[in-house]
N, C-alpha and C positions, 0 to 999 in steps of 0.2 A: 451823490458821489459815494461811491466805496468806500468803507474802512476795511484796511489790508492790518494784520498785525503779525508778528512775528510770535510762538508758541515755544518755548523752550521746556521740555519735559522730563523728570527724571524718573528713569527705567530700572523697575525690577532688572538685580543682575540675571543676561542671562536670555532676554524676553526681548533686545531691541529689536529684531528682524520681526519678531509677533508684532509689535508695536504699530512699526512701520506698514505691514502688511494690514492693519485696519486702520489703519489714519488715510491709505489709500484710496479707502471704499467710502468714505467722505466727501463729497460734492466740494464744499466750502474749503476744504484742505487745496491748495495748489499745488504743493511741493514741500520735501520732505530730506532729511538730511541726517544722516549719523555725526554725534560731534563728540571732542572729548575735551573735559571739566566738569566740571559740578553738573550740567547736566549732560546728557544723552541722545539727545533728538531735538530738531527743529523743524519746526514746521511754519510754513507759508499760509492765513487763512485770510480769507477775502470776503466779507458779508456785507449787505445792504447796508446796517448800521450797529451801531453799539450795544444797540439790544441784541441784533442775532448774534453779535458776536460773544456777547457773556454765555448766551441759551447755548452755542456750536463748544464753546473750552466747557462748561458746568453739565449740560447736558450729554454732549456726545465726546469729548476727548478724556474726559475724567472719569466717564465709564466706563474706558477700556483697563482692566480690571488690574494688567500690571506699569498703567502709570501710577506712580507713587506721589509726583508733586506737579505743579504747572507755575510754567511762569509768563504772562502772558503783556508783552509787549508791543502797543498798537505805533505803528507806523505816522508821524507827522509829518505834514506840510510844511519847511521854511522857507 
């Protein structure tokens, strides 16, 4: 089964449209959303398990060079 989790990021002022436009080109990103409070953007990610999921937020979301923090909230079952 998929783990989906929810990514809440905070953005350089300035940079969300940049943001947005490489979390795009992301496979594993489903969807994508501007928000306002503390953070910036949401995004939607869907991986096989736990592991791709830390490797997809440490690897490829926190590289994009004006996310400044992550906050990364996986989706449960009740």
């Amino acid at each position: 089964m998929a783990v989906r989790a929810y990514i809440l990021m905070e953005v350089e002022t300035g940079k969300v449209k940049r943001v947005i436009e490489e979390l795009s080109k992301l496979d594993r990103v489903k969807s994508t959303d501007v928000i306002m409070g503390p953070y910036d953007v949401i995004a939607l990610v869907e991986c096989p398990d736990y592991d791709q999921l830390s490797k997809t937020c440490l690897m490829e979301i926190q590289e994009i060079r004006e996310v400044r923090h992550t906050m990364t909230c996986p989706i449960v079952e009740i």
